[in-house]
N, C-alpha and C positions, 0 to 999 in steps of 0.2 A: 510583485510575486515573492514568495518565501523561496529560502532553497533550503533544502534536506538532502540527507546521502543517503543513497541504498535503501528507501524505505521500502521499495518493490519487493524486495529481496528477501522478506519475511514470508512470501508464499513459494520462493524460489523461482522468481521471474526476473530475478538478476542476471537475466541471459547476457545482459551489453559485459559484467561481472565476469560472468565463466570466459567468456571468449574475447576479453582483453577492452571492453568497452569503455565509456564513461561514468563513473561514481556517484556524479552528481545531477540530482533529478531535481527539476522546475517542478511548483509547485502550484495546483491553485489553490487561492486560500479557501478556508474551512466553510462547509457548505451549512448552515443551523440545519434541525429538524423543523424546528415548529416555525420560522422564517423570525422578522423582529418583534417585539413588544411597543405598545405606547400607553401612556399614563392618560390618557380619555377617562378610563374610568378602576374606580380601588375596590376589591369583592376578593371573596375569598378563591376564585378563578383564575384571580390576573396572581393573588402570591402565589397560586400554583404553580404560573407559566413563567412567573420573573422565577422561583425558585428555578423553573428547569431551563430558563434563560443563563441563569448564572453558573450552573451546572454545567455548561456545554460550553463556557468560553474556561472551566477549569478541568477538561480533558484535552491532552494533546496525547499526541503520538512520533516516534523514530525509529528507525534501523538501521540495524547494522549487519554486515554481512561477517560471520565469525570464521568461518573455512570454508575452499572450495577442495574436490576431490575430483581427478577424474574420473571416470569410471565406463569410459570407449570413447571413442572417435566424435562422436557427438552427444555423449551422456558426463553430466557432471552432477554433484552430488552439493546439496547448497547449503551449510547450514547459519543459520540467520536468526536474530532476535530481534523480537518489536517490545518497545519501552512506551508503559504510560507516562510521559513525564508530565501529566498534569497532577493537580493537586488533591483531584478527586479520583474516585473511581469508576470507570468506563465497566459498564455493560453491555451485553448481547452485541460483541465486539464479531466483527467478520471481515474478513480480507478476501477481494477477489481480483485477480489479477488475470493482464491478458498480455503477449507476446503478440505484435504482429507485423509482416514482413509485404507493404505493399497491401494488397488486398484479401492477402494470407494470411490466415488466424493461425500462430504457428507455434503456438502455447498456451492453456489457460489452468487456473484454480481458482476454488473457490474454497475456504477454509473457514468454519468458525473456531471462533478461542474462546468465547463466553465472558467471561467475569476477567478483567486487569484491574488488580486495585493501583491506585495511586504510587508511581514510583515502581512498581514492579514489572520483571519482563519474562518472558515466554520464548521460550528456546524452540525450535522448528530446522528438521532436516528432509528437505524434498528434493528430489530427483527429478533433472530438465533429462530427458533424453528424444530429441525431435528425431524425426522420420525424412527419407530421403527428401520427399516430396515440401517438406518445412526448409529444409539445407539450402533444395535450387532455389524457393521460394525468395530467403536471405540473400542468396547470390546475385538471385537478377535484381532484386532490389537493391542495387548496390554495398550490399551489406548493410544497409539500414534499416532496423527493427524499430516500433513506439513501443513502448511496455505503456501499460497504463493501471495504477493499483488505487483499488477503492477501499479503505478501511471504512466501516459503517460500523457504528456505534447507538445506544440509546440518547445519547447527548449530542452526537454530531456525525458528520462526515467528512472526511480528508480526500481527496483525489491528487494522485500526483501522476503528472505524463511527463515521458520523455523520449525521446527520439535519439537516437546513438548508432554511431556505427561501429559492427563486432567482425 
């Protein structure tokens, strides 16, 4: 498994983040679109799929989380950037992220960003503010939340889960 930090945290699901959590998120590796390639057979089909094969192992993705703010008792304010650090450029990019506490879905987004070129990053401030009923949810689960953030891309997918307690 890979490890990245903060990558959740570009939709503001860095909740382990606001309330004292863990930084670093497990990752599994990158999921293709179109699954692998074989050389069976050469047509103008297969440079298509090797070009958009090649294409999807030079998008990646990371974050970071740049400021947290409070903003009440259980509202913080998150601002965070996600980096193409691949070589190409990522389209019809979307990040969806989920908070959950036990069998309690205790946070969710869903965000697109559109077009990342190559190398460039996208700045993002979202607001966690949970509800009593998310708080006790956190509590009886020992204060352990999974976040789990899906970047979808035209060239790939990333998922990173992690489990932390805040």
């Amino acid at each position: 498994m890979h490890r990245r930090t903060a990558l959740a945290a570009i939709t503001g699901a860095s909740l382990s983040l606001v309330t004292g959590g863990a930084t670093d998120w497990t990752t599994t590796p990158p999921v293709a679109v179109d699954g692998s390639l074989t050389d069976d057979t050469i047509g103008p089909a297969d440079a298509t799929e090797r070009a958009a094969a090649d294409l999807e192992s030079d998008v990646s993705f990371e974050g970071d989380v740049v400021e947290i703010v409070e903003c009440g008792r259980t509202c913080r304010e998150v601002t965070t950037t996600l980096t193409n650090t691949g070589t190409a450029d990522a389209t019809a990019v979307r990040v969806a992220a989920t908070v959950v506490a036990g069998e309690t879905l205790v946070w969710e987004t869903d965000e697109e960003i559109g077009r990342l070129e190559a190398g460039a990053t996208v700045t993002r401030t979202q607001r966690i503010d949970i509800d009593v009923v998310s708080a006790l949810a956190i509590e009886n689960n020992d204060r352990t939340v999974t976040i789990t953030t899906t970047i979808t891309s035209a060239q790939q997918t990333e998922q990173f889960v992690t489990e932390t307690t805040v």
